[in-house]
N, CA, C and O atoms as a CHARMM CRD file, in Angstrom:
* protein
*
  352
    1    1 UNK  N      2.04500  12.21100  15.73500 PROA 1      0.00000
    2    1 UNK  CA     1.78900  11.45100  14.51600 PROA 1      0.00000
    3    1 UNK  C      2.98800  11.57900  13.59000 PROA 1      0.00000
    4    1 UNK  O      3.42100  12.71000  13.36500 PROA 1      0.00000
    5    2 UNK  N      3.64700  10.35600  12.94900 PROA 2      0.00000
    6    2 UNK  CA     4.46700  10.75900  12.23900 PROA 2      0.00000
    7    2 UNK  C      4.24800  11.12600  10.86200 PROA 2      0.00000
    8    2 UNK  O      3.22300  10.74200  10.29800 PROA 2      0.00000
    9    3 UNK  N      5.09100  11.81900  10.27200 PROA 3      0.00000
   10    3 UNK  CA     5.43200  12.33800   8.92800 PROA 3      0.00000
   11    3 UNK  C      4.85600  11.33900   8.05300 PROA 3      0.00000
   12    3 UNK  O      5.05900  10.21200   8.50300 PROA 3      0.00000
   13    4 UNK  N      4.07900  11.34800   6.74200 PROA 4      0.00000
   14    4 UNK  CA     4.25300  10.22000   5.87000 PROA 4      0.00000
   15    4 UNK  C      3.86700  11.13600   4.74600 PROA 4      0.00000
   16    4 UNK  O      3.01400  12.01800   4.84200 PROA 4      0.00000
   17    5 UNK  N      4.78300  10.76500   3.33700 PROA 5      0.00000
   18    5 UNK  CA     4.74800  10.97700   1.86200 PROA 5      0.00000
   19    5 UNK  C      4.68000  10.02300   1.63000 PROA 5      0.00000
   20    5 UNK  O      5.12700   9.02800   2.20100 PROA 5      0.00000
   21    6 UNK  N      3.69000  10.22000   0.10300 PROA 6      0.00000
   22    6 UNK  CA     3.99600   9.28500  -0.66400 PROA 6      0.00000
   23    6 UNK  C      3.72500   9.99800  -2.16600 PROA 6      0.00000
   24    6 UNK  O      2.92700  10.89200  -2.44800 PROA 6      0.00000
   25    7 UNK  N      4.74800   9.22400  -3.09100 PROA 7      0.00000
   26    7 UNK  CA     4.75100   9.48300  -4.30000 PROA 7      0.00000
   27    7 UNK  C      4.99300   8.41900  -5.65000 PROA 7      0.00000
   28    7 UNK  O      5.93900   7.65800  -5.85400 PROA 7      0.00000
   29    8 UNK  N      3.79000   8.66500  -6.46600 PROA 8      0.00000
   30    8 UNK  CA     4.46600   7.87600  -7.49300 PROA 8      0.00000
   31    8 UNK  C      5.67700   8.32000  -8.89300 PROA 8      0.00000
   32    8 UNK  O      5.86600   9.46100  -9.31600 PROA 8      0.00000
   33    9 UNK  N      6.09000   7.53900  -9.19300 PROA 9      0.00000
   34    9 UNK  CA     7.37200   7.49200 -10.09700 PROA 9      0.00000
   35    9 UNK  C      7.01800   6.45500 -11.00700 PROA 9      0.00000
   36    9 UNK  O      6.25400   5.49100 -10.95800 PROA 9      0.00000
   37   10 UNK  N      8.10500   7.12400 -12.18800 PROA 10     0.00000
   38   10 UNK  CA     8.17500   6.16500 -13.39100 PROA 10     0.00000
   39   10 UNK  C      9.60800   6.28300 -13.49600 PROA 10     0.00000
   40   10 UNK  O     10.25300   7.24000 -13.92300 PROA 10     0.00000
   41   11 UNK  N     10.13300   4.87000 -12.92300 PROA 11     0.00000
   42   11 UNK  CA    11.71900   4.39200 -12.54400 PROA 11     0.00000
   43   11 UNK  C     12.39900   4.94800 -14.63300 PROA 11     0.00000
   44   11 UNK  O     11.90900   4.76100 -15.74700 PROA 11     0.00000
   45   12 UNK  N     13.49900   5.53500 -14.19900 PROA 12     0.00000
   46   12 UNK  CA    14.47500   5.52400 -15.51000 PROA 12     0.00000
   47   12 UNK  C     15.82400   5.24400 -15.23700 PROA 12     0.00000
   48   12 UNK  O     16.65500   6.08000 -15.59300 PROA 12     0.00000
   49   13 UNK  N     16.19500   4.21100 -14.66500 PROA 13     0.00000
   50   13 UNK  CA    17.47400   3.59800 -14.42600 PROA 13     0.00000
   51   13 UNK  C     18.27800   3.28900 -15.24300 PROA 13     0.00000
   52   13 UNK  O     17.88300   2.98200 -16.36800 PROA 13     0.00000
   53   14 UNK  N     19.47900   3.27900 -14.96800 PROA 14     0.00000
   54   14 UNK  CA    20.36700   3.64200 -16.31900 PROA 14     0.00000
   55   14 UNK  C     21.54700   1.84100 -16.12200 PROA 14     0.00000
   56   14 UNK  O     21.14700   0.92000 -15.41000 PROA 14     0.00000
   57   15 UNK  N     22.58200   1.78400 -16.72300 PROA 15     0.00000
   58   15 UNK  CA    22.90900   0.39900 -16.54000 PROA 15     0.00000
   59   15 UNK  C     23.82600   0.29100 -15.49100 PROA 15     0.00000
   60   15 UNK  O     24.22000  -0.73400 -14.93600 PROA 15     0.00000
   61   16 UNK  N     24.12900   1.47900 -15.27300 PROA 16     0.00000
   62   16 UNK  CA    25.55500   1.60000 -13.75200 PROA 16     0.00000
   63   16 UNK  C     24.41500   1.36100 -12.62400 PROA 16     0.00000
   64   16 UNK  O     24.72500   0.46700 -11.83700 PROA 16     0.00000
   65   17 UNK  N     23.17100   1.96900 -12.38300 PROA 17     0.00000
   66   17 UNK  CA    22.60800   1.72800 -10.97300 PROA 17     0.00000
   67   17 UNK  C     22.12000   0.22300 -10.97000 PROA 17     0.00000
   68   17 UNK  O     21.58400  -0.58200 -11.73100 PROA 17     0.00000
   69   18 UNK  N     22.79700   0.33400  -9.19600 PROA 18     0.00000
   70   18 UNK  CA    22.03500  -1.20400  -8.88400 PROA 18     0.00000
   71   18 UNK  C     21.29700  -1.44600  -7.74500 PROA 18     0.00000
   72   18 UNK  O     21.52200  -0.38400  -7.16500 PROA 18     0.00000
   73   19 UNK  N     20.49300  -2.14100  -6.90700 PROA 19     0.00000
   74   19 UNK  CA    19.38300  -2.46000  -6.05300 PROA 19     0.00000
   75   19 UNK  C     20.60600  -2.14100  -4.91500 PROA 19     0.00000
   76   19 UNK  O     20.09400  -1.68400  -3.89300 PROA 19     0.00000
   77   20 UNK  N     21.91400  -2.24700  -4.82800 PROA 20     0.00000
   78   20 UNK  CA    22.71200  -2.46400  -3.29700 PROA 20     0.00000
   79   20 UNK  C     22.91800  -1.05500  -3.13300 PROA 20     0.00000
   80   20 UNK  O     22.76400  -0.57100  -2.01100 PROA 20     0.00000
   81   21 UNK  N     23.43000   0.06900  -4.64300 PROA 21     0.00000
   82   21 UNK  CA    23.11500   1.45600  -3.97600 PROA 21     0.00000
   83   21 UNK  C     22.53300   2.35900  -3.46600 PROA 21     0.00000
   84   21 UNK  O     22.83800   3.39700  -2.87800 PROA 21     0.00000
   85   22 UNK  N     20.88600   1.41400  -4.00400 PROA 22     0.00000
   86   22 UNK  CA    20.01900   1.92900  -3.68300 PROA 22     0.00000
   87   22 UNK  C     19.50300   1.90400  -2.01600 PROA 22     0.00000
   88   22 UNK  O     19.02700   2.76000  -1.26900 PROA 22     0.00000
   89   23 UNK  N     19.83400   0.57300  -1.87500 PROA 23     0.00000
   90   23 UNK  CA    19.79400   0.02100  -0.34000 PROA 23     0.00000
   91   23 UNK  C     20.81000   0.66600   0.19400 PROA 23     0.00000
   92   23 UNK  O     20.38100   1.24200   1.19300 PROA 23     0.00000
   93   24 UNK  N     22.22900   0.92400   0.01200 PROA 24     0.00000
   94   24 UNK  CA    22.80200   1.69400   1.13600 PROA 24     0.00000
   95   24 UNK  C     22.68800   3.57100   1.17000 PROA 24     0.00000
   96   24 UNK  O     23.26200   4.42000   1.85300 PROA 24     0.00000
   97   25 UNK  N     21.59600   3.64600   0.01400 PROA 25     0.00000
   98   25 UNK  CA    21.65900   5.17200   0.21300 PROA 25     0.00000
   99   25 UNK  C     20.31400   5.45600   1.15400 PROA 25     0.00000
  100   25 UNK  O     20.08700   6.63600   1.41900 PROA 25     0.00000
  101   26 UNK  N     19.54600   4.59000   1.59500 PROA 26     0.00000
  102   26 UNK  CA    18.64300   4.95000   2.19400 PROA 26     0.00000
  103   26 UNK  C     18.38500   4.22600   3.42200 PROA 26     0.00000
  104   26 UNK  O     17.40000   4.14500   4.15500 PROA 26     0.00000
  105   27 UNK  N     19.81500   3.60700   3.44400 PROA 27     0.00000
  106   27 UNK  CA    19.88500   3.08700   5.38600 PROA 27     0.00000
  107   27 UNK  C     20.43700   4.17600   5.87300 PROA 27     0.00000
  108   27 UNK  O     21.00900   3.86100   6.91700 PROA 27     0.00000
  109   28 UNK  N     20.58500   5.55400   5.59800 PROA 28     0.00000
  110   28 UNK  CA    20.88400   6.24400   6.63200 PROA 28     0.00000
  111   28 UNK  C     19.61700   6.86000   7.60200 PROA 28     0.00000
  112   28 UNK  O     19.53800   7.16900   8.79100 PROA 28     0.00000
  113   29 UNK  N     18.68800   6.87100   6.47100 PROA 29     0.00000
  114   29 UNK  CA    17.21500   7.89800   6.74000 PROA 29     0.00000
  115   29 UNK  C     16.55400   6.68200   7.66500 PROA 29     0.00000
  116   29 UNK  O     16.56900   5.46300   7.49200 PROA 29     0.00000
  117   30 UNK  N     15.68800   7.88900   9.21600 PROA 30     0.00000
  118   30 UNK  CA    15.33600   7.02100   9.99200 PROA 30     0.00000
  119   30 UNK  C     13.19500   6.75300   9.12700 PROA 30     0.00000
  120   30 UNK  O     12.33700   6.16600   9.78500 PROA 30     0.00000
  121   31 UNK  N     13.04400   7.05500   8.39100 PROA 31     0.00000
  122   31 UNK  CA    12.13100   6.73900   7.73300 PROA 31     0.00000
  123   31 UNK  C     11.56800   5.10100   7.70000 PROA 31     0.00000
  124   31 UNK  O     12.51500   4.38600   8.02500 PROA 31     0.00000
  125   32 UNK  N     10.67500   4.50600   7.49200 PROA 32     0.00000
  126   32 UNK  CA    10.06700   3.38100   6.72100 PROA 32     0.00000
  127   32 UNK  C      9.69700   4.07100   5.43700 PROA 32     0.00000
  128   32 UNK  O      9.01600   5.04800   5.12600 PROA 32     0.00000
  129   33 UNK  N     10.46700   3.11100   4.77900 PROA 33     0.00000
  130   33 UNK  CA    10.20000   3.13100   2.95200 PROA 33     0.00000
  131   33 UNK  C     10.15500   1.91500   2.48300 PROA 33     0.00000
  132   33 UNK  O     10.91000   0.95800   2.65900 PROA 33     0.00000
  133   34 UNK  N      8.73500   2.09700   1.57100 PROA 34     0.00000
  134   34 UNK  CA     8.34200   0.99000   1.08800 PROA 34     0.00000
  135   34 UNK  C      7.91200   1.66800  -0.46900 PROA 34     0.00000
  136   34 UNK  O      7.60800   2.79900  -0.84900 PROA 34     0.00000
  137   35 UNK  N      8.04300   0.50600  -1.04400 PROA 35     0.00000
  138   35 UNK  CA     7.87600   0.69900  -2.35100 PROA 35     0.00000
  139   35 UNK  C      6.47500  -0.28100  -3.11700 PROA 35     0.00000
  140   35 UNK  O      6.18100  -1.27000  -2.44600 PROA 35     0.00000
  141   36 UNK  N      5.88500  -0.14000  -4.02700 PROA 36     0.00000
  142   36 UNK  CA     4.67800  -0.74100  -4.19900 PROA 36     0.00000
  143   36 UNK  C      4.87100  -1.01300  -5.49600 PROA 36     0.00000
  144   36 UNK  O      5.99100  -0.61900  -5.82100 PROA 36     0.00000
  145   37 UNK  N      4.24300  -1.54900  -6.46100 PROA 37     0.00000
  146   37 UNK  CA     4.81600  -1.82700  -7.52800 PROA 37     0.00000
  147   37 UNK  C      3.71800  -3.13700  -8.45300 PROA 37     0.00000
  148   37 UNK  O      3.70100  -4.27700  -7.98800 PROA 37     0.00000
  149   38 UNK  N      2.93200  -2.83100  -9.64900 PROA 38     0.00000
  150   38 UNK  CA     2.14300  -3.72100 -10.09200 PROA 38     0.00000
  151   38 UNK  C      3.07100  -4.92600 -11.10800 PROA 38     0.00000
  152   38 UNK  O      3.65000  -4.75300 -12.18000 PROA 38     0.00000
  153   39 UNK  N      2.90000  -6.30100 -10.16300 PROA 39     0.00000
  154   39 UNK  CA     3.54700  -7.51000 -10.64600 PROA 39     0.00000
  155   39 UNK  C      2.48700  -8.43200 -11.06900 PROA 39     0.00000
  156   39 UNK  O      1.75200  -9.10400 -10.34600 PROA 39     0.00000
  157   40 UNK  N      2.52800  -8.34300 -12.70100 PROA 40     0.00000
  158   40 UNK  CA     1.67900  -9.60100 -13.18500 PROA 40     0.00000
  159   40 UNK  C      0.36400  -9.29600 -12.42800 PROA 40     0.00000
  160   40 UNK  O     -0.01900 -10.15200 -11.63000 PROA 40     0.00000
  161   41 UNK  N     -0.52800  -7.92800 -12.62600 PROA 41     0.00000
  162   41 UNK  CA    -1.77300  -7.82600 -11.81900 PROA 41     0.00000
  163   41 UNK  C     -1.67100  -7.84200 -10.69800 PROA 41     0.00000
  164   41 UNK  O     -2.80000  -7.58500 -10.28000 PROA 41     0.00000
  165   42 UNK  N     -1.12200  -7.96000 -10.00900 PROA 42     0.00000
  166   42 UNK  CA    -0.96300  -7.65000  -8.43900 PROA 42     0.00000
  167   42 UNK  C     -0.35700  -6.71700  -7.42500 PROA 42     0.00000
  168   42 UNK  O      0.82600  -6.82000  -7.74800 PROA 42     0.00000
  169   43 UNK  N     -0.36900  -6.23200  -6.84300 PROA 43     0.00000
  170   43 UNK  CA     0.36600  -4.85600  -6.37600 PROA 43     0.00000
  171   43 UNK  C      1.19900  -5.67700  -5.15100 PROA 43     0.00000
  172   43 UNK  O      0.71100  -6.53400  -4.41500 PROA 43     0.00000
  173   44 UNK  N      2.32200  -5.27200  -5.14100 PROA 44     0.00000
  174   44 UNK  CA     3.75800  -6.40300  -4.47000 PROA 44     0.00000
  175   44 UNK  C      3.68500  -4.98800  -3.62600 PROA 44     0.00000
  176   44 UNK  O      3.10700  -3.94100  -3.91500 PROA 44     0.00000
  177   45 UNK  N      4.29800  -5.25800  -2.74000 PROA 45     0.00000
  178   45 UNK  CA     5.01100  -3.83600  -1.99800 PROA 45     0.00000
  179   45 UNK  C      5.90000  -4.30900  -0.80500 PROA 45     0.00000
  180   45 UNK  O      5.42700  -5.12100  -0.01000 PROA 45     0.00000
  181   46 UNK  N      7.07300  -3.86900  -0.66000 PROA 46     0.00000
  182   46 UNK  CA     7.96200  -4.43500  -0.20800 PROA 46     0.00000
  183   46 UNK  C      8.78100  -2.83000   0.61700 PROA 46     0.00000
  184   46 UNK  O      8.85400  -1.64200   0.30300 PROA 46     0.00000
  185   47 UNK  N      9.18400  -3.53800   1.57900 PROA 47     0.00000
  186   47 UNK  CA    10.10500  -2.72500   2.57600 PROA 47     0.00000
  187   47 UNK  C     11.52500  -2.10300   2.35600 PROA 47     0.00000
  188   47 UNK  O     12.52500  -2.51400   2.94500 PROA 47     0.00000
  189   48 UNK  N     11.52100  -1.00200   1.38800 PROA 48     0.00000
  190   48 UNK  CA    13.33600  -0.92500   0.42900 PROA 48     0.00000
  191   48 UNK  C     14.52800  -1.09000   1.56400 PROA 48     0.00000
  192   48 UNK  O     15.69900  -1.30000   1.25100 PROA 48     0.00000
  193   49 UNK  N     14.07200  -0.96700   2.90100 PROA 49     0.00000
  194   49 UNK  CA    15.40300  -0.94500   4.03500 PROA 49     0.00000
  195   49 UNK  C     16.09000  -3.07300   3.78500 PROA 49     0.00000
  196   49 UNK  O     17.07600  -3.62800   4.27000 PROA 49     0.00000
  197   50 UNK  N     15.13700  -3.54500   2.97300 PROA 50     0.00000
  198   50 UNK  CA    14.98100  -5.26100   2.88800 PROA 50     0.00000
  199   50 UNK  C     15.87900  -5.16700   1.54500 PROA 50     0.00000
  200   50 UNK  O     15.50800  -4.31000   0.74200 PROA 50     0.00000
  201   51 UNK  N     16.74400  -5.75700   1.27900 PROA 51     0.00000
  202   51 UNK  CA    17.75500  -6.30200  -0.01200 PROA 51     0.00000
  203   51 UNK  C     17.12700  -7.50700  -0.44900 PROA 51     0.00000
  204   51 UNK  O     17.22700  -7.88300  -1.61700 PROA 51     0.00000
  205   52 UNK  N     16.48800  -8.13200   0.41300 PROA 52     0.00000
  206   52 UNK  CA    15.64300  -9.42700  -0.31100 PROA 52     0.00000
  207   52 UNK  C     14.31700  -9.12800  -1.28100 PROA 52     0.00000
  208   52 UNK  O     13.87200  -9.83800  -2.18300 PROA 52     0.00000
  209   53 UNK  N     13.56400  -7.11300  -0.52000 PROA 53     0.00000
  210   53 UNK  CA    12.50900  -7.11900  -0.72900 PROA 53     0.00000
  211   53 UNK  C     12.76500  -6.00300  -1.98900 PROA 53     0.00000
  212   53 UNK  O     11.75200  -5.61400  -2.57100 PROA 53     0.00000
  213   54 UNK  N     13.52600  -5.69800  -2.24400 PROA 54     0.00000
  214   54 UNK  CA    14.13300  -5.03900  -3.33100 PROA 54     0.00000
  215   54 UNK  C     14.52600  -5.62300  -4.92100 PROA 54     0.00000
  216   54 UNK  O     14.34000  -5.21900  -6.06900 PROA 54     0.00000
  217   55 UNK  N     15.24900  -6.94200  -4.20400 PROA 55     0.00000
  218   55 UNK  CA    15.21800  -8.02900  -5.24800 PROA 55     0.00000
  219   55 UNK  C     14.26700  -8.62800  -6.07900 PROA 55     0.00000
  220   55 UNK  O     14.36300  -8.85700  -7.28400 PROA 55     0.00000
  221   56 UNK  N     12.86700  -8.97800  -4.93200 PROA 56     0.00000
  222   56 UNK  CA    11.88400  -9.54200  -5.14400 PROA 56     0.00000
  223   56 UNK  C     10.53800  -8.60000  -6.21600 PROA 56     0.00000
  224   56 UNK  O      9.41600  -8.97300  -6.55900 PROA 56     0.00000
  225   57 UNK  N     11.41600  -7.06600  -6.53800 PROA 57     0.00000
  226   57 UNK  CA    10.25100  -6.47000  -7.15500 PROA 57     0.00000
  227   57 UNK  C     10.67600  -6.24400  -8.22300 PROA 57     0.00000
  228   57 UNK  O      9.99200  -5.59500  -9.01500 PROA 57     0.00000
  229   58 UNK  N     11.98200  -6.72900  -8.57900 PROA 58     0.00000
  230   58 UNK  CA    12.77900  -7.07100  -9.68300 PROA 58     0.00000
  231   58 UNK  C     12.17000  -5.33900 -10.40400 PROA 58     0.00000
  232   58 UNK  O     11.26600  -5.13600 -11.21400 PROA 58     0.00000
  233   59 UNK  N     13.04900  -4.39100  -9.74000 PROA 59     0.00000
  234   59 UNK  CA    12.70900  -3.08000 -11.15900 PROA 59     0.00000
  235   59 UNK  C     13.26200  -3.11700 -12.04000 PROA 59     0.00000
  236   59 UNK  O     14.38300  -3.62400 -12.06900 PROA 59     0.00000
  237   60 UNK  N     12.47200  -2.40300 -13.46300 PROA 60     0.00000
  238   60 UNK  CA    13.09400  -2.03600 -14.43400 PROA 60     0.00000
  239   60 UNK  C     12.88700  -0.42800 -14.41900 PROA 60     0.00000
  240   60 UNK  O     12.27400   0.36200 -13.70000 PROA 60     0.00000
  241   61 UNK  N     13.78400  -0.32900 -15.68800 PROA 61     0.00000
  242   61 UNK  CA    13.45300   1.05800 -16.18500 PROA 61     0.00000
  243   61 UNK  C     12.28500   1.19100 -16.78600 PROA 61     0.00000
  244   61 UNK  O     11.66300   0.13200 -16.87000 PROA 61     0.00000
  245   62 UNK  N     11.62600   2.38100 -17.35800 PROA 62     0.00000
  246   62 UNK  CA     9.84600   2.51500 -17.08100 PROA 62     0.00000
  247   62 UNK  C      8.93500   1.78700 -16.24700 PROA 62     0.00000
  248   62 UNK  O      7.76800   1.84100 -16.63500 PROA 62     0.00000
  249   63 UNK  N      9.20300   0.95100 -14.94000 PROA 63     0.00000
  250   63 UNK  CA     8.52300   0.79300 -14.13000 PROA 63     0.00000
  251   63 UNK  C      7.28800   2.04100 -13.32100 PROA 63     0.00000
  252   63 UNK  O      7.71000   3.19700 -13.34400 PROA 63     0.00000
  253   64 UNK  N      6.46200   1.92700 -12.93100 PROA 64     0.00000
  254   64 UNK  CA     6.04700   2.99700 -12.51700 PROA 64     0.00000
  255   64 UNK  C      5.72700   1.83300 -10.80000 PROA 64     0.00000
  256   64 UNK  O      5.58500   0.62600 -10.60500 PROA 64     0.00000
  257   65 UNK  N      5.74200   3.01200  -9.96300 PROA 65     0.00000
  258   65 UNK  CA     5.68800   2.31900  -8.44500 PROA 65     0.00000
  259   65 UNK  C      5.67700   3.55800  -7.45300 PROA 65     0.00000
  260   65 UNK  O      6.12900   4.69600  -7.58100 PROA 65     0.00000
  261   66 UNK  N      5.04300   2.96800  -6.48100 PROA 66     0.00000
  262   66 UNK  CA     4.66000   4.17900  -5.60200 PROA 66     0.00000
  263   66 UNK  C      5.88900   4.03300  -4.27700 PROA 66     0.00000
  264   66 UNK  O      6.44900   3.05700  -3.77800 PROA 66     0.00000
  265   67 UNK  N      5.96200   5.43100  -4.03700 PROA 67     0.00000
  266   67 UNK  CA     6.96500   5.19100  -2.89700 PROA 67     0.00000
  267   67 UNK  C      6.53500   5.99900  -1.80600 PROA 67     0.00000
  268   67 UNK  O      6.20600   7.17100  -1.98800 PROA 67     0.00000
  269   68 UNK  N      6.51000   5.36400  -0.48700 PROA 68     0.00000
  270   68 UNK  CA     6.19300   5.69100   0.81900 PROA 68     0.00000
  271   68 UNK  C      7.26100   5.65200   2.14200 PROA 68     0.00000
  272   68 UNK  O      8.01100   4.85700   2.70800 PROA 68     0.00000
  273   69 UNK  N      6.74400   7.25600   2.25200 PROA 69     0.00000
  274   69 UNK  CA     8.32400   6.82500   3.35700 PROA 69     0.00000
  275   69 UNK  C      7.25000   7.36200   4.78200 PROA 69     0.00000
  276   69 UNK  O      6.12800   7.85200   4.65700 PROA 69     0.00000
  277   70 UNK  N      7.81400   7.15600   5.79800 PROA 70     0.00000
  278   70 UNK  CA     6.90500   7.76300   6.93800 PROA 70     0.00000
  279   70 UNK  C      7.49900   7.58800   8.04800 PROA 70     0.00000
  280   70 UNK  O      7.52100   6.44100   8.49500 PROA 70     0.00000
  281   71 UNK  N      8.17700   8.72900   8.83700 PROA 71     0.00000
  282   71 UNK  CA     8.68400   9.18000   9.93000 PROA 71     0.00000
  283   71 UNK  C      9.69900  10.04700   9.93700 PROA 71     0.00000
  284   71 UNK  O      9.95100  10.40400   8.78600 PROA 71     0.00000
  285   72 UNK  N     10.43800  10.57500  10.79300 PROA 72     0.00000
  286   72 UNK  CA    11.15700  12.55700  10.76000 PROA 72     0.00000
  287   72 UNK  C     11.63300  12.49600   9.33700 PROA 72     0.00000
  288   72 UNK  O     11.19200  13.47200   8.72800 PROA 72     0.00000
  289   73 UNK  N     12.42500  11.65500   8.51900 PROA 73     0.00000
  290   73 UNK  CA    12.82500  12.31200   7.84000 PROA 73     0.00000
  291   73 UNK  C     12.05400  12.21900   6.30300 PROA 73     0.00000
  292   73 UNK  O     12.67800  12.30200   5.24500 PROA 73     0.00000
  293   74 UNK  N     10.98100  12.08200   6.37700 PROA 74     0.00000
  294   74 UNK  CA    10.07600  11.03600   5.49900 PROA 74     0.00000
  295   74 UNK  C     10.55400  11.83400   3.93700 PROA 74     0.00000
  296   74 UNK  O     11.14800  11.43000   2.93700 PROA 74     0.00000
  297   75 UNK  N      9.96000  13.13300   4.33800 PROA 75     0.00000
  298   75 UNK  CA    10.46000  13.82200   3.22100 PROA 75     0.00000
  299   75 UNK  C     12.03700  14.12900   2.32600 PROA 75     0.00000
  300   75 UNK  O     11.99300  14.77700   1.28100 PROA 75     0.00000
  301   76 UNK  N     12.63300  13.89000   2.56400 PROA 76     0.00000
  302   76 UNK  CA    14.14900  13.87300   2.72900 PROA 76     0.00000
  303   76 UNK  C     14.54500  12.47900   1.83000 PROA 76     0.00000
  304   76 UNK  O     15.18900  12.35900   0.78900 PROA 76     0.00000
  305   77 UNK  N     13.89800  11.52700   2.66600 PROA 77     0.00000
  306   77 UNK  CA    13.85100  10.00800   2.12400 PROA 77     0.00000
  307   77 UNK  C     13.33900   9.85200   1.08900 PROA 77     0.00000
  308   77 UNK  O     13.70300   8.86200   0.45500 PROA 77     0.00000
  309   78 UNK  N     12.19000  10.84000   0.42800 PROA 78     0.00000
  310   78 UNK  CA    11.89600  10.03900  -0.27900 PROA 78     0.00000
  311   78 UNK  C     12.26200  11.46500  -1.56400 PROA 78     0.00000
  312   78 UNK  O     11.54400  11.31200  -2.55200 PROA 78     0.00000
  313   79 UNK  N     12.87600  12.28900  -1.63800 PROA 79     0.00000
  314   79 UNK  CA    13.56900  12.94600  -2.41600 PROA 79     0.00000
  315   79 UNK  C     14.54100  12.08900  -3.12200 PROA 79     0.00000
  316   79 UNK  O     14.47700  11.91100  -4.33900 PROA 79     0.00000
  317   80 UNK  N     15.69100  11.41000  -2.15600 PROA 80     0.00000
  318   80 UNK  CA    16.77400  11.09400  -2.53200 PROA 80     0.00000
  319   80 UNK  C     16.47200   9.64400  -3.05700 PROA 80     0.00000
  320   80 UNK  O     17.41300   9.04600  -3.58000 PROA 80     0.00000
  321   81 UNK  N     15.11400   8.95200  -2.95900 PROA 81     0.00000
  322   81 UNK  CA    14.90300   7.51200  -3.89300 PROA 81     0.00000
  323   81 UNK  C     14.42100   7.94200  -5.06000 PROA 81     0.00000
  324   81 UNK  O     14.63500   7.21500  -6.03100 PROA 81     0.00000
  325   82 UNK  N     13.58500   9.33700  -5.28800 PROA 82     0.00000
  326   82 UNK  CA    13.08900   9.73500  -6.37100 PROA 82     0.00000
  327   82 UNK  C     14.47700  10.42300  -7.48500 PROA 82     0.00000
  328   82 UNK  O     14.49400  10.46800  -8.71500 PROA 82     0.00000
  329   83 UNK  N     15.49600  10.87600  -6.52500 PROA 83     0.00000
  330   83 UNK  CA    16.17100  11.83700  -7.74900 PROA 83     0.00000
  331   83 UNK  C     17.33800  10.11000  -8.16500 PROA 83     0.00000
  332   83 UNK  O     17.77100   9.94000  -9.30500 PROA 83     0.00000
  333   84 UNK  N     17.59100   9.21300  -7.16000 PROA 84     0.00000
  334   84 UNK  CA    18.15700   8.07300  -7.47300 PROA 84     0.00000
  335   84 UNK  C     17.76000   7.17900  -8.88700 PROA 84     0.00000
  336   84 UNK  O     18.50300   6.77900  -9.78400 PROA 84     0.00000
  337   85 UNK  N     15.94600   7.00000  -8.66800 PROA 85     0.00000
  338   85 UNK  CA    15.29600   6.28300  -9.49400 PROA 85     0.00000
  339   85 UNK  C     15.25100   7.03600 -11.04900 PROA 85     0.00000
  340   85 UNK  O     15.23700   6.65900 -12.22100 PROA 85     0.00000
  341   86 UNK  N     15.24400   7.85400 -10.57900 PROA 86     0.00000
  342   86 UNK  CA    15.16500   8.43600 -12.38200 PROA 86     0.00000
  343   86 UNK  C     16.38700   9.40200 -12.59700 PROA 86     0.00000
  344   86 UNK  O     16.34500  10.44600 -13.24800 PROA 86     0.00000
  345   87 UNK  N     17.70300   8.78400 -11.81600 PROA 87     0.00000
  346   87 UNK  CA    18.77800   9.07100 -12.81700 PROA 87     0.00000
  347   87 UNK  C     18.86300   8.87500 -13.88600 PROA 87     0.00000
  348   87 UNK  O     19.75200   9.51000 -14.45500 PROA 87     0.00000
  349   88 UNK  N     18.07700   7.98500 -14.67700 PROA 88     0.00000
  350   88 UNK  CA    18.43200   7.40700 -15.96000 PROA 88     0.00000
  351   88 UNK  C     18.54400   8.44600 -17.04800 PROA 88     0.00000
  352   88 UNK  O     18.83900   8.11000 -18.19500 PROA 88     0.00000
């Protein structure tokens, strides 16, 4: 069975980070990470390894969104989106 975390966050992004560093810091991890996120009443959740699906959840800073990673390195993965997201 594989590994799976999940955690929620309240994004604090600052004006230097952007959606493409975020995407190439977590194509190394062999994880699935997905991110979830309430849009206009609806809960969106999108695949972060996706630059389209990253785009499409349009974050801000104080966003709050859940993040799920799941397989060997799940934990690992989802350290380095959490200490990323609230660089701010």
């Amino acid at each position: 069975m594989a590994n799976q975390v999940e955690k929620t966050i309240r994004i604090q992004l600052n004006d230097a980070q952007t959606i493409m560093e975020l995407s190439q810091l977590i194509q190394k991890y062999n994880a699935e990470i997905f991110l979830q996120k309430n849009v206009l009443g609806s809960m969106v959740e999108a695949n972060l390894k996706s630059i389209l699906g990253l785009i499409n959840l349009q974050l801000q800073g104080e966003d709050q969104v859940k993040v799920i990673c799941e397989g060997p390195d799940a934990e690992t993965a989802l350290e380095a989106i959490e200490s990323f997201l609230k660089a701010g």
